[in-house]
NUGUMI-169386 format. One record per atom (N, C-alpha, C): residue in one letter; chain; atom name; x negated, y, z negated. Coordinates in Angstrom, 3 decimals. Layout:
<drenkol res="A" chain="A" atom="CA" east="X" north="Y" up="Z"/>
...
//
This chain:
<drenkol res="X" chain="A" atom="N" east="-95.288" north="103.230" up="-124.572"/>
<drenkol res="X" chain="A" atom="CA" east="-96.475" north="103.580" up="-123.813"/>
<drenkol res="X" chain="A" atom="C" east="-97.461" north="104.240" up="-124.751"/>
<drenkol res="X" chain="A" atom="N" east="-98.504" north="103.936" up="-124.914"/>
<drenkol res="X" chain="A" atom="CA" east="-99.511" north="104.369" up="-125.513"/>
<drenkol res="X" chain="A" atom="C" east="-100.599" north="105.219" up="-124.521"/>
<drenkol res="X" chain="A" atom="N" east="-101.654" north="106.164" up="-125.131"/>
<drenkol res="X" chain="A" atom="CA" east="-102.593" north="107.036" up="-124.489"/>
<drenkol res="X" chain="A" atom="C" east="-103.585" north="105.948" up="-124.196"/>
<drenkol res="X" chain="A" atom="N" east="-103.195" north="104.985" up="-123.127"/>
<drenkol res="X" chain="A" atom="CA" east="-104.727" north="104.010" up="-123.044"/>
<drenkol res="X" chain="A" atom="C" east="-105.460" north="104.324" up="-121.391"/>
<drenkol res="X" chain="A" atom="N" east="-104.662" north="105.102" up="-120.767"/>
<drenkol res="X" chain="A" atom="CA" east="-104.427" north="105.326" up="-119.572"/>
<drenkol res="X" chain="A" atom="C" east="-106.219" north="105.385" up="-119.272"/>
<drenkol res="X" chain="A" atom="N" east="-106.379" north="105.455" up="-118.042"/>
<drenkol res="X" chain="A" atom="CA" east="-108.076" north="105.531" up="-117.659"/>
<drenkol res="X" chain="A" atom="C" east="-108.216" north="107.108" up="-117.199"/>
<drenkol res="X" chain="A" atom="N" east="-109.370" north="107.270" up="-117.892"/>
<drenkol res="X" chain="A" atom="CA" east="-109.378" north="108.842" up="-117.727"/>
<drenkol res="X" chain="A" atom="C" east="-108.268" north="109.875" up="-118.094"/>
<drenkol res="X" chain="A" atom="N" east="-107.620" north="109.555" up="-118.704"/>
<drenkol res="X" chain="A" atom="CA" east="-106.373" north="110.685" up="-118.922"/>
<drenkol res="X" chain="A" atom="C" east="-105.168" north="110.763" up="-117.913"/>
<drenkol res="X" chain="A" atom="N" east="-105.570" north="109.726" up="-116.988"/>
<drenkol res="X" chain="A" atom="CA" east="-104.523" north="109.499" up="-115.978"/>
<drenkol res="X" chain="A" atom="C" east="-102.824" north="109.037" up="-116.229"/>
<drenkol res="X" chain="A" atom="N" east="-102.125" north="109.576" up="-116.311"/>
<drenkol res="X" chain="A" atom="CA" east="-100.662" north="109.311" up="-116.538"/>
<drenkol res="X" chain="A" atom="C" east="-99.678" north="109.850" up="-115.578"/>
<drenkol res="X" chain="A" atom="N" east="-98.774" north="109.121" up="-115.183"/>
<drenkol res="X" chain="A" atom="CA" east="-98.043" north="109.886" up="-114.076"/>
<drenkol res="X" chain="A" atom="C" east="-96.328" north="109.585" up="-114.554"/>
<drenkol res="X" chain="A" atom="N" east="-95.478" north="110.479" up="-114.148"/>
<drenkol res="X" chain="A" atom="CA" east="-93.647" north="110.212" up="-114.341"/>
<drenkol res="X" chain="A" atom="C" east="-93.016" north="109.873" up="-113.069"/>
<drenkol res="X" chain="A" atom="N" east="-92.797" north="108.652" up="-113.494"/>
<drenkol res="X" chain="A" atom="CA" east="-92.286" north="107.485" up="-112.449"/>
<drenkol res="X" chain="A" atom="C" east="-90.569" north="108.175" up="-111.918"/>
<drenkol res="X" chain="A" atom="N" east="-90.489" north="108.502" up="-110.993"/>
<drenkol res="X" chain="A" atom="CA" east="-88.961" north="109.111" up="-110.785"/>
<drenkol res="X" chain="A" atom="C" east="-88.190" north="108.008" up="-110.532"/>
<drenkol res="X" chain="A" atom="N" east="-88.553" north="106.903" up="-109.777"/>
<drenkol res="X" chain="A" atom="CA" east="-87.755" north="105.812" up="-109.664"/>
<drenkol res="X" chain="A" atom="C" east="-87.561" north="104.981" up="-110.927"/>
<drenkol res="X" chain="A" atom="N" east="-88.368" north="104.666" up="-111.707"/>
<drenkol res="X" chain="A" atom="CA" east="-87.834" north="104.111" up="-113.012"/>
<drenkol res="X" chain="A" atom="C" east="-88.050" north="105.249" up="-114.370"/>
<drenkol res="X" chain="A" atom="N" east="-88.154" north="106.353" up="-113.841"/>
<drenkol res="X" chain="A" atom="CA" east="-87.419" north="107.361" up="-115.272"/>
<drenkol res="X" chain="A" atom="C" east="-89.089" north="106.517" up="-116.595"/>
<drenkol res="X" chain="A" atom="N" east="-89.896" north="107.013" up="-116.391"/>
<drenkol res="X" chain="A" atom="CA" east="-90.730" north="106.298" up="-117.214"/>
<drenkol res="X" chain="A" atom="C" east="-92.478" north="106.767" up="-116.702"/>
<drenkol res="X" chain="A" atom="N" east="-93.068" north="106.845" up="-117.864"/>
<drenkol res="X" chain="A" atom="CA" east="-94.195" north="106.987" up="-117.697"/>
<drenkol res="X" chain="A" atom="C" east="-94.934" north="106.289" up="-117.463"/>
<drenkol res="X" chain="A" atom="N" east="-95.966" north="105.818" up="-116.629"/>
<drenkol res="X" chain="A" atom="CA" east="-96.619" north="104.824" up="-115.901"/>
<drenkol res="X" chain="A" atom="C" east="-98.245" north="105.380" up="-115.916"/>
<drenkol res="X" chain="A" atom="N" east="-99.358" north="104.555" up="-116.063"/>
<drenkol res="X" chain="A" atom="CA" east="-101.020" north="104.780" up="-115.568"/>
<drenkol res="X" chain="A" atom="C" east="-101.327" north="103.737" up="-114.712"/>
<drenkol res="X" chain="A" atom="N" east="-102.558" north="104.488" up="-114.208"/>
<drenkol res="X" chain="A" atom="CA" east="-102.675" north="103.760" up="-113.096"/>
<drenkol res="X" chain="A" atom="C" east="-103.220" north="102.785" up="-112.864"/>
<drenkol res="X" chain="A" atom="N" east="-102.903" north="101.790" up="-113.763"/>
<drenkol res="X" chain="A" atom="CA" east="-103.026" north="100.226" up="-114.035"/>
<drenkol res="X" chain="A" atom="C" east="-101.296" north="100.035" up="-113.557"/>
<drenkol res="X" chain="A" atom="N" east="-100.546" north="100.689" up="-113.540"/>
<drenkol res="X" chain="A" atom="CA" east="-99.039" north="100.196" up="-112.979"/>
<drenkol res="X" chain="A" atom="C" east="-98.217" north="101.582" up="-112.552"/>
<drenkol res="X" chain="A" atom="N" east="-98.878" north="102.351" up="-111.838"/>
<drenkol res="X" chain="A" atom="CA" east="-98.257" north="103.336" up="-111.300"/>
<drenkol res="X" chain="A" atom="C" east="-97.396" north="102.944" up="-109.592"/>
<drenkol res="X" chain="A" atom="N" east="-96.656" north="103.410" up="-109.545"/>
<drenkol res="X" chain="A" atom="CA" east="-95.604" north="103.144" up="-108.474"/>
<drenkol res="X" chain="A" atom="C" east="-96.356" north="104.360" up="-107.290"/>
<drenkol res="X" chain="A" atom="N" east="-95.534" north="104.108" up="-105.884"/>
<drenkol res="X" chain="A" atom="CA" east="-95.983" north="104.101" up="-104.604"/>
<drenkol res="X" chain="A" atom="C" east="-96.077" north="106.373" up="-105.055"/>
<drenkol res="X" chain="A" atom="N" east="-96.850" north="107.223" up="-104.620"/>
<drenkol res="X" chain="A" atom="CA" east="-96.723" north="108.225" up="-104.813"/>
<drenkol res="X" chain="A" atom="C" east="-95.726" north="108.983" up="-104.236"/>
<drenkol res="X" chain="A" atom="N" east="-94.847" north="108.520" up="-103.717"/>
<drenkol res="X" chain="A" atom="CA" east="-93.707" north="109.453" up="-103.723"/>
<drenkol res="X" chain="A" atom="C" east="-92.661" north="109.472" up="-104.462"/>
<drenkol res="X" chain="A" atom="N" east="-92.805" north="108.202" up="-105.443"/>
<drenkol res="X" chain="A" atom="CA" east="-91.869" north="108.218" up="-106.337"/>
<drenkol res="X" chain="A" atom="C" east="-92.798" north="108.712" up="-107.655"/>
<drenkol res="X" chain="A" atom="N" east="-94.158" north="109.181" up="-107.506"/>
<drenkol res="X" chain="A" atom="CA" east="-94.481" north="109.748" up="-108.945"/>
<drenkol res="X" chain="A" atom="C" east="-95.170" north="111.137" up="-109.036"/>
<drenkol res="X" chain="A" atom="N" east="-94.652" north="111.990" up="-109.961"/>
<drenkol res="X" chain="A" atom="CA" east="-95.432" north="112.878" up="-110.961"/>
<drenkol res="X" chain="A" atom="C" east="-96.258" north="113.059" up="-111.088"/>
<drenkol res="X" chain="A" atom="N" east="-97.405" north="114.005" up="-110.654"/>
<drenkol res="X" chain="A" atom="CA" east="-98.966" north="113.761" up="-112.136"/>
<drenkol res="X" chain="A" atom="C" east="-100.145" north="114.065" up="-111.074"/>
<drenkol res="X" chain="A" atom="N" east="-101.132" north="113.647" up="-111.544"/>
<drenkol res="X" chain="A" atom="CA" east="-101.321" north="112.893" up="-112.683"/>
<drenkol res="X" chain="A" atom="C" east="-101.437" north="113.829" up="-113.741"/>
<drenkol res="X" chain="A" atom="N" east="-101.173" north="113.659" up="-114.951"/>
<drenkol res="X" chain="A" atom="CA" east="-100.981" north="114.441" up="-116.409"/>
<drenkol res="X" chain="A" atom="C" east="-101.992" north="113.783" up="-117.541"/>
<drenkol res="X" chain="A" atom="N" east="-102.491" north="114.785" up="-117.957"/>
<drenkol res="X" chain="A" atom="CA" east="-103.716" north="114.381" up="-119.312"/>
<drenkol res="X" chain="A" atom="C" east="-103.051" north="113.848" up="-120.555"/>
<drenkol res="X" chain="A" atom="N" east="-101.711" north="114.005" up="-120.039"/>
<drenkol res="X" chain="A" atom="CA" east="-101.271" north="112.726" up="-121.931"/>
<drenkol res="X" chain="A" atom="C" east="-99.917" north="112.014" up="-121.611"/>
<drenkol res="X" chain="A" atom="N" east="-99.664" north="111.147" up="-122.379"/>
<drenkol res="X" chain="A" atom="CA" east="-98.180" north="110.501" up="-121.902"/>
<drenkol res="X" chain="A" atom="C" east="-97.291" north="111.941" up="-122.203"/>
<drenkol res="X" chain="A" atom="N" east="-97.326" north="112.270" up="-123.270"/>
<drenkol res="X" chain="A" atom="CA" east="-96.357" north="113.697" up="-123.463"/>
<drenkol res="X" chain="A" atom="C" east="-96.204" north="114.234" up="-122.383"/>
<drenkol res="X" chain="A" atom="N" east="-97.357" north="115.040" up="-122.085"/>
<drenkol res="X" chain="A" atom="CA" east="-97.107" north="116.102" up="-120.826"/>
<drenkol res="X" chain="A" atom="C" east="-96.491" north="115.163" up="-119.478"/>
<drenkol res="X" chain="A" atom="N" east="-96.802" north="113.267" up="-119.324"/>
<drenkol res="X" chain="A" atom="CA" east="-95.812" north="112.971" up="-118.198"/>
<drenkol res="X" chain="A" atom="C" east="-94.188" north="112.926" up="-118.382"/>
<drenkol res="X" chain="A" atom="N" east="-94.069" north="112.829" up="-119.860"/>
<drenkol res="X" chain="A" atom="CA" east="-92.479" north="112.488" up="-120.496"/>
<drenkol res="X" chain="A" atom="C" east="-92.358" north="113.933" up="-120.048"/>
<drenkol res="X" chain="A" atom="N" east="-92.574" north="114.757" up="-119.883"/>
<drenkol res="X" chain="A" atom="CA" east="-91.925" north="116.954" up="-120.175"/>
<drenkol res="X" chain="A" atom="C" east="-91.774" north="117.418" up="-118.758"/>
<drenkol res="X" chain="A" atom="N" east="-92.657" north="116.187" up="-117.887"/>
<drenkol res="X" chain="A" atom="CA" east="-92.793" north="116.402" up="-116.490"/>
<drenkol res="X" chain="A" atom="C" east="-91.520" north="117.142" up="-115.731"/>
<drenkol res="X" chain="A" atom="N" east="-89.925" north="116.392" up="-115.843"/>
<drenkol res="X" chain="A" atom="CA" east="-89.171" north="117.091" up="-115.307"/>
<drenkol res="X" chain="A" atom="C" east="-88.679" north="118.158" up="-115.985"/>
<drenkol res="X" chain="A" atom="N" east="-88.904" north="118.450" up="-117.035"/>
<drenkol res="X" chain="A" atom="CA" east="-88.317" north="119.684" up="-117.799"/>
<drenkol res="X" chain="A" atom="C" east="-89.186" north="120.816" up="-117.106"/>
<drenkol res="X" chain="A" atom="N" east="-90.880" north="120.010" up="-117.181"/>
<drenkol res="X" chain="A" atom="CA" east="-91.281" north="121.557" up="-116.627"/>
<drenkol res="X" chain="A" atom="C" east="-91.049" north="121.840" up="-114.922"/>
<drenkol res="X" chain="A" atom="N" east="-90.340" north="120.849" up="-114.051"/>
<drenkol res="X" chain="A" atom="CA" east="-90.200" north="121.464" up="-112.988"/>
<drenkol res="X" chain="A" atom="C" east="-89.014" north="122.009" up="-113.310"/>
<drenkol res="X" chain="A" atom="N" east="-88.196" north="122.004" up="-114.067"/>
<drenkol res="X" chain="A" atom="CA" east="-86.636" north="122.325" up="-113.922"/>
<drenkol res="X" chain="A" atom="C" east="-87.352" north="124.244" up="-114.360"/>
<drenkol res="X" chain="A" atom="N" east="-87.981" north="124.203" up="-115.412"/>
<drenkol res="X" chain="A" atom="CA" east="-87.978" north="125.623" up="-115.636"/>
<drenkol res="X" chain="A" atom="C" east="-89.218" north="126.553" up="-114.956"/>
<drenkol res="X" chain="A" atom="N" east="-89.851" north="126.009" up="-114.031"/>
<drenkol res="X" chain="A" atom="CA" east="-90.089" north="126.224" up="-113.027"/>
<drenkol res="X" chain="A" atom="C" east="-89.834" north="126.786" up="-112.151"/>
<drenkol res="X" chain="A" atom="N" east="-88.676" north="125.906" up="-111.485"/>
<drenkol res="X" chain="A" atom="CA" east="-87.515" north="126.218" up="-110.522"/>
<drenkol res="X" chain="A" atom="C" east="-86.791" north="127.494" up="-111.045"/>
<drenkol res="X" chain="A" atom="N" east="-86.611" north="127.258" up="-112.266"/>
<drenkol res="X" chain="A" atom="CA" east="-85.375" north="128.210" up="-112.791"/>
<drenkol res="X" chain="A" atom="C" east="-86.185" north="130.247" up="-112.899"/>
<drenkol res="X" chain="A" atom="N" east="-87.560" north="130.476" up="-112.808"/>
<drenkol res="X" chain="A" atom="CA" east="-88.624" north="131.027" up="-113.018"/>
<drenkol res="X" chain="A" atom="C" east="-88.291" north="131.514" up="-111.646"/>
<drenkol res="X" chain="A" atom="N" east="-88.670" north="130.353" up="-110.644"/>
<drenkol res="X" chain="A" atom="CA" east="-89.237" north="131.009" up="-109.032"/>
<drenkol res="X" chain="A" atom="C" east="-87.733" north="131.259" up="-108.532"/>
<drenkol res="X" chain="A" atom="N" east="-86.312" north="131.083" up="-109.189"/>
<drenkol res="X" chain="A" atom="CA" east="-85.638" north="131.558" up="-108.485"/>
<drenkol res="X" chain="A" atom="C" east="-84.857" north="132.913" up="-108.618"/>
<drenkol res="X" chain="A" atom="N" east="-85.419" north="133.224" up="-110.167"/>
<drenkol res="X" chain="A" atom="CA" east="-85.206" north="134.373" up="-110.962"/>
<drenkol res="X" chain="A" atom="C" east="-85.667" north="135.630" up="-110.285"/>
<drenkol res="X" chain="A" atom="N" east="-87.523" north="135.057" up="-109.992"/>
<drenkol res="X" chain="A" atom="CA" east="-88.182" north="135.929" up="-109.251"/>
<drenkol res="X" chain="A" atom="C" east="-87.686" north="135.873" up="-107.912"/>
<drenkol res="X" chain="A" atom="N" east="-87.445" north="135.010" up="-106.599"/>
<drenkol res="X" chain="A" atom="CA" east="-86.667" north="135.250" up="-105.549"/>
<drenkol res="X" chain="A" atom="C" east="-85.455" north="136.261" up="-105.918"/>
<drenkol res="X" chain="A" atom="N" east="-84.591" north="136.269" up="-106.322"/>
<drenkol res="X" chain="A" atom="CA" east="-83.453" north="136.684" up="-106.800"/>
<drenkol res="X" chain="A" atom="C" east="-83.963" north="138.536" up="-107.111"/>
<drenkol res="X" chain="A" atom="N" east="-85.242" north="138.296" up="-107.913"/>
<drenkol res="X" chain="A" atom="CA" east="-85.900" north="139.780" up="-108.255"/>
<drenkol res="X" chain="A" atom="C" east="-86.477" north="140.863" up="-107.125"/>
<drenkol res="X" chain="A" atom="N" east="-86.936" north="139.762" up="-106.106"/>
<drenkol res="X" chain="A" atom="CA" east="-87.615" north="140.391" up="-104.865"/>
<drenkol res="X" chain="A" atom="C" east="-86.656" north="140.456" up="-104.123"/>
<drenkol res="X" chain="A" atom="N" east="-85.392" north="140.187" up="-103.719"/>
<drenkol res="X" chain="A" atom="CA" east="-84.289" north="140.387" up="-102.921"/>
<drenkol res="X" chain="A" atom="C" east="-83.508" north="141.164" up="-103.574"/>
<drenkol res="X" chain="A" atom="N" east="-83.502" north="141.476" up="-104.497"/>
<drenkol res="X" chain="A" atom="CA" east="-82.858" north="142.905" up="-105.213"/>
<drenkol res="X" chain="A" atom="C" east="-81.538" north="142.052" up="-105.952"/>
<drenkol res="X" chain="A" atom="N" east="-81.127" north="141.292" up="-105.876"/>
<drenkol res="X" chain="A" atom="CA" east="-80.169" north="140.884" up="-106.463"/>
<drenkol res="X" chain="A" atom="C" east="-80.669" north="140.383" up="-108.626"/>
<drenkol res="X" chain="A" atom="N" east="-78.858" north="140.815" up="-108.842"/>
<drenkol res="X" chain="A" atom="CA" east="-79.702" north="140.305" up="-110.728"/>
<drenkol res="X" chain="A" atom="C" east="-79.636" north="139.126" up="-111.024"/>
<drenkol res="X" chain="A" atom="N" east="-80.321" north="138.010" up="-111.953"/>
<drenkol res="X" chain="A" atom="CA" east="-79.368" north="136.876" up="-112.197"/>
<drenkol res="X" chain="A" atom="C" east="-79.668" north="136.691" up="-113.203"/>
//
């Protein structure tokens, strides 16, 4: 995949694991984005994972518990 995307448009395809623009982007519930570079759609699930891992630290912080 190359940066040819229109406008900076790039999205991470969850059903085929793959970065897609929207010349061949899949139905929106199976995608990501839209993201200003193929990179930032490839990092897409890393950054929800540490995300998640962030907002549950802080839940965990506001309920008094440590983790």
């Amino acid at each position: 995949m190359n940066d040819s995307g229109r406008n900076g448009q790039y999205f991470w395809c969850t059903r085929h694991n793959r970065v897609e623009t929207e010349a061949d982007v899949c139905a929106a519930r199976y995608t990501m984005g839209p993201y200003p570079s193929v990179a930032a759609a490839e990092n897409a699930l890393t950054q929800v994972r540490q995300r998640n891992e962030a907002w549950d630290a802080e839940d965990a912080r506001w309920a008094g518990e440590s983790k």
